[in-house]
C-alpha positions as CSV (number, residue, x, y, z in Angstrom):
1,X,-24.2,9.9,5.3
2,X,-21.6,7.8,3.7
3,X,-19.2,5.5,5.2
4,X,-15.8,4.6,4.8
5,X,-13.8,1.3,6.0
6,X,-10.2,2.2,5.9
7,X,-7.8,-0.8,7.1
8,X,-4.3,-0.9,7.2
9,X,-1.8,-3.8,6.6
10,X,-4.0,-6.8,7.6
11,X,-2.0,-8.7,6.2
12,X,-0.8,-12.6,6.6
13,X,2.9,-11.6,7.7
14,X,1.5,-9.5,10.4
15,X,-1.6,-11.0,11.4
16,X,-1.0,-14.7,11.4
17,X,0.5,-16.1,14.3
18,X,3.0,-17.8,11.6
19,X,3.8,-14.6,10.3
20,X,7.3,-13.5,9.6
21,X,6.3,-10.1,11.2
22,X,3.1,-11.0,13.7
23,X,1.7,-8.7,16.2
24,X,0.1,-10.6,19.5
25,X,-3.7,-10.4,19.1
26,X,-3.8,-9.4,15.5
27,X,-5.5,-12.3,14.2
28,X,-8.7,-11.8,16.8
29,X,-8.3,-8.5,15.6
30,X,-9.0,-9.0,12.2
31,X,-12.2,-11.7,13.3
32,X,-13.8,-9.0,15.0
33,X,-13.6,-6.6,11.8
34,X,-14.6,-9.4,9.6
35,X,-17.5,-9.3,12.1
36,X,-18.4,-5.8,11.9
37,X,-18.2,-6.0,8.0
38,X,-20.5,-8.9,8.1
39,X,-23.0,-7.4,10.4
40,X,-23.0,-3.7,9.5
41,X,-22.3,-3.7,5.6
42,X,-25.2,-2.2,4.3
43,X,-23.9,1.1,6.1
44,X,-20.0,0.8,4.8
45,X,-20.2,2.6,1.2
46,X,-16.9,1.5,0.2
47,X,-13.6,-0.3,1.8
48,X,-10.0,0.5,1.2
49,X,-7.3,-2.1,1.9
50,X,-3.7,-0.8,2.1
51,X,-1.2,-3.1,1.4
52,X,2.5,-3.2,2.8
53,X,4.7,-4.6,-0.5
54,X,8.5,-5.0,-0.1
55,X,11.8,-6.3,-1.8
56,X,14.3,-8.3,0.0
57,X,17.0,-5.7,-0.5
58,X,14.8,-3.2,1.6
59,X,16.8,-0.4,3.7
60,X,15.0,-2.1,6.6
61,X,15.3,-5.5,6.5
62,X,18.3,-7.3,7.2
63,X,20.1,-8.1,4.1
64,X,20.5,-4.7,2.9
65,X,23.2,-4.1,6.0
66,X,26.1,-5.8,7.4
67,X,28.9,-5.1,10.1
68,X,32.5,-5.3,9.5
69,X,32.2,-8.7,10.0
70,X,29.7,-9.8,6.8
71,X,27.3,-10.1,9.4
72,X,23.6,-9.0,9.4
73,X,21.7,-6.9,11.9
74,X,19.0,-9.0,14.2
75,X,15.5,-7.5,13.7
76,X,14.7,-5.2,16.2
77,X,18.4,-3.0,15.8
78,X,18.0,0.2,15.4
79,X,20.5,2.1,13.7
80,X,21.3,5.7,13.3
81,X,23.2,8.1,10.7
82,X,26.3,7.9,13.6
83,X,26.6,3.8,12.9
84,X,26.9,4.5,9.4
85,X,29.2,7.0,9.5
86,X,31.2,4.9,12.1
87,X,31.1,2.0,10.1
88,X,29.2,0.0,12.6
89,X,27.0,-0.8,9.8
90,X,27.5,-0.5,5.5
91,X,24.5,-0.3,4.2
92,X,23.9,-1.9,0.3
93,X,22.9,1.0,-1.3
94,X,24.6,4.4,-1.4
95,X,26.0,5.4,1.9
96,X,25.9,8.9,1.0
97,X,22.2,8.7,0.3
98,X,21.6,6.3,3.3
99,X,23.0,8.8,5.7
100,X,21.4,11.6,4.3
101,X,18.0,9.5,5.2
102,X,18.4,8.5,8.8
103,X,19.3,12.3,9.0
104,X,16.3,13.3,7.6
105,X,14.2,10.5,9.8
106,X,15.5,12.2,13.1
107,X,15.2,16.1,12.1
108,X,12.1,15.6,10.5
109,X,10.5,13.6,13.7
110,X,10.0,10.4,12.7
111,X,10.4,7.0,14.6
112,X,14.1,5.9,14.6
113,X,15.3,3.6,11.8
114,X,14.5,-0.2,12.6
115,X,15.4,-3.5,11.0
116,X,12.5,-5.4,10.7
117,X,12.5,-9.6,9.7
118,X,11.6,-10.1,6.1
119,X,8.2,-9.4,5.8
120,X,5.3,-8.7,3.1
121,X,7.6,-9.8,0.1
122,X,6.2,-8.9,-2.9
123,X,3.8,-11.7,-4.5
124,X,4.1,-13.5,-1.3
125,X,1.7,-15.4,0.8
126,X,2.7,-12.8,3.7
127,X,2.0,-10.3,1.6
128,X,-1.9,-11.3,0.7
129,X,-4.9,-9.9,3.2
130,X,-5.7,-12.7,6.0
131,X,-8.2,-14.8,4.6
132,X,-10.4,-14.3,7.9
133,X,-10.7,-10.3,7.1
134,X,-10.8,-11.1,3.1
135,X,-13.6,-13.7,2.9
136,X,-15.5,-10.6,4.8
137,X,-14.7,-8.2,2.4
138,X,-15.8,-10.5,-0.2
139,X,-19.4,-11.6,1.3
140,X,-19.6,-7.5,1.3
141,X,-19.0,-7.0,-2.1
142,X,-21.0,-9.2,-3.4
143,X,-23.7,-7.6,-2.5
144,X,-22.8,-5.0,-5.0
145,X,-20.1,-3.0,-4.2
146,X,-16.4,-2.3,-4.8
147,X,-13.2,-2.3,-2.2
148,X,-9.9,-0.8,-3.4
149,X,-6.2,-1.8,-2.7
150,X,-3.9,0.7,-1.9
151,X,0.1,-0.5,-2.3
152,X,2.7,1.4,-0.6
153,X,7.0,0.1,0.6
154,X,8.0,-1.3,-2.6
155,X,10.7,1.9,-2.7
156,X,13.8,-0.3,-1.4
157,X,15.4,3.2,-0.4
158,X,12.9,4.3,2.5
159,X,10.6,3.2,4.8
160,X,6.4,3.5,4.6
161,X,4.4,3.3,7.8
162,X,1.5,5.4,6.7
163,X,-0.9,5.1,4.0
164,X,0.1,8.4,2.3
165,X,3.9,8.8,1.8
166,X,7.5,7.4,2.9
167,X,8.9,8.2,6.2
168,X,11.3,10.3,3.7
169,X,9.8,10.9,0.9
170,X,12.4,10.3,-2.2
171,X,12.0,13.5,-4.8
172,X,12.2,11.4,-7.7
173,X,10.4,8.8,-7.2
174,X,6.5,10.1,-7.4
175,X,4.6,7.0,-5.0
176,X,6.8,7.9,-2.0
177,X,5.7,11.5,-2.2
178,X,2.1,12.2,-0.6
179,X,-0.6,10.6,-2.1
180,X,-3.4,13.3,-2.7
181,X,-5.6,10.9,-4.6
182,X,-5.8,9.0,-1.5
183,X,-6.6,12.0,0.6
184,X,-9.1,13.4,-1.9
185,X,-11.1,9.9,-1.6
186,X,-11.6,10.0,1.9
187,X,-12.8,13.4,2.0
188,X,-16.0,11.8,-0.2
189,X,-16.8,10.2,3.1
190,X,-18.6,11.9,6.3
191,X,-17.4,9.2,8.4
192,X,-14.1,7.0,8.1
193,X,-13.9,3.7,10.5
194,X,-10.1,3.1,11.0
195,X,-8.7,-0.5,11.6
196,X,-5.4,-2.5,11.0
197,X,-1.6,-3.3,12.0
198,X,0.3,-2.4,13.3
199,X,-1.3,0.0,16.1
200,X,2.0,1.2,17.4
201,X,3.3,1.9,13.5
202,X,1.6,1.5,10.5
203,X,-1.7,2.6,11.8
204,X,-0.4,5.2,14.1
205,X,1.5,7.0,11.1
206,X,-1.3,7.4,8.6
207,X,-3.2,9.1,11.2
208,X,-0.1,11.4,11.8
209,X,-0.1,11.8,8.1
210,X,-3.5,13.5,8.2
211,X,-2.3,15.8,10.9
212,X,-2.4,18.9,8.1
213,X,-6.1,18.0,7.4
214,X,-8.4,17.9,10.9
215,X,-11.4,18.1,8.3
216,X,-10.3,14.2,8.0
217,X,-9.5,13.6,11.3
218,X,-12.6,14.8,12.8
219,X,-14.4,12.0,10.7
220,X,-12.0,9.5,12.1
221,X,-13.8,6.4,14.1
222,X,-10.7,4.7,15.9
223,X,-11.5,0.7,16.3
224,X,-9.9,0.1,19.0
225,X,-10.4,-3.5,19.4
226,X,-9.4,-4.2,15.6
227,X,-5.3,-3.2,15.8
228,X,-2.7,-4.7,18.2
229,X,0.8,-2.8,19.4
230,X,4.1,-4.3,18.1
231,X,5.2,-5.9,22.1
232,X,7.8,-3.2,23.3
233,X,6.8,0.0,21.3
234,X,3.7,0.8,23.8
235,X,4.4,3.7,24.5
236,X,6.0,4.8,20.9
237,X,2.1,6.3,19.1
238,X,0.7,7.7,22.6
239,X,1.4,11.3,21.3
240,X,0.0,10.4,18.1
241,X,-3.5,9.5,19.3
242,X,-3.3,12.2,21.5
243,X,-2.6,14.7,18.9
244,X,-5.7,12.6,16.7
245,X,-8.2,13.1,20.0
246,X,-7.7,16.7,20.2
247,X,-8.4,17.3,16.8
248,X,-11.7,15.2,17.1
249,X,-11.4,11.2,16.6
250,X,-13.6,9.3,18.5
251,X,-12.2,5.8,19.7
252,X,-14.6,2.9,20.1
253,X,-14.8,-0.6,20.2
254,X,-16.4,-2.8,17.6
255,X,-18.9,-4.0,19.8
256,X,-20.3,-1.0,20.5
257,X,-20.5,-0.2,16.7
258,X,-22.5,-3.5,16.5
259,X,-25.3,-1.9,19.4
260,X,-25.9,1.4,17.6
């Protein structure tokens, strides 16, 4: 039986207290998975590390919009395709394009547009794995075995919650479309133990992602203790893990990982 750790965005910007982008509890989050990976490693065959990566002139952060007024939208606004149209807000890159996108996000089904603060910069210190969680992964490798990184958000012209493509994927550019390499490497594993940040987004989405596949899902161990909700958006992923328990996730805590 082979084992998978998959863990998504534990990253400074989200998991530090400091970080341009925290979520409450993520830090103790991240202790208790550099526990697990400290005290079960000899059963985890390999661990994959996604990594949110992002340009400042990103179509959701908030340089890449402003208001009649030159000004920029708070983090947190949501906009639509109507405040573009309207002129509430000009976006930096093509409006055409933009609108076409925030169309797509709402017929297609996926969460609303958001401005977020600057976060995960590419090269950045908020951008690196928390040094908590990476010493872990480090003490587990070397004892002889390999972790991968997986990047994903550098595309300025769409957002990337899950690990496997864009919110909208763009035609033309090939690492926004689905990543079946990714997918093929998880189906190696009998059993895949899920962590990371954001709960409510990040996380929720690349389950979503593996919707077409309940082969995957089935394998999926949720660590509930190890991911933390962005305060506000509750409510936002309950349909996803709903969706992920029907098709056969189990959803523990580290702890209990730790007794078996």
């Amino acid at each position: 039986m082979k084992t998978l750790l998959f863990i998504v965005d534990m990253q400074n910007d989200f998991c530090s207290p400091g970080g341009s982008l925290y979520v409450p509890g993520a830090e103790k989050d991240a202790e208790r998975l550099g526990r697990l990976i400290d005290r079960k490693g000899e059963e985890i065959d390999k661990i994959i590390l996604t990594l949110d990566q992002h340009h400042v002139m990103d179509i959701a952060h908030p340089a890449y919009w402003q208001n009649a007024k030159g000004e920029h939208p708070a983090p947190f606004t949501t906009i639509s395709w109507w405040d573009v149209l309207s002129g509430a807000w000009i976006p930096f890159g093509d409006k055409t394009y933009v609108v076409e996108y925030l169309r797509q996000l709402k017929e297609t089904g996926e969460y609303q547009h958001m401005i977020w603060s600057e976060h995960c910069l590419k090269g950045s210190e908020g951008a690196a794995i928390i040094p908590e969680l990476f010493e872990a992964v480090v003490r587990w490798a070397c004892g002889g075995r390999y972790y991968e990184t997986v990047e994903k958000g550098l595309h300025p012209g769409t957002e990337f919650f899950g690990a496997f493509r864009a919110n909208v994927p763009v035609t033309s550019a090939p690492e926004t479309t689905f990543n079946m390499k990714l997918k093929e490497e998880m189906e190696q594993y009998d059993t895949i133990w899920l962590a990371g940040e954001a709960r409510t987004h990040c996380v929720a989405n690349t389950l979503k992602q593996l919707f077409d596949f309940p082969e995957i899902i089935r394998r999926m161990v949720i660590l509930e203790d190890c991911m933390s909700n962005i305060p506000g958006c509750d409510e936002l992923a309950v349909p996803i893990y709903g969706t992920a328990a029907r098709l056969g996730a189990r959803f523990v805590k580290s702890d209990a990982l730790l007794l078996e």
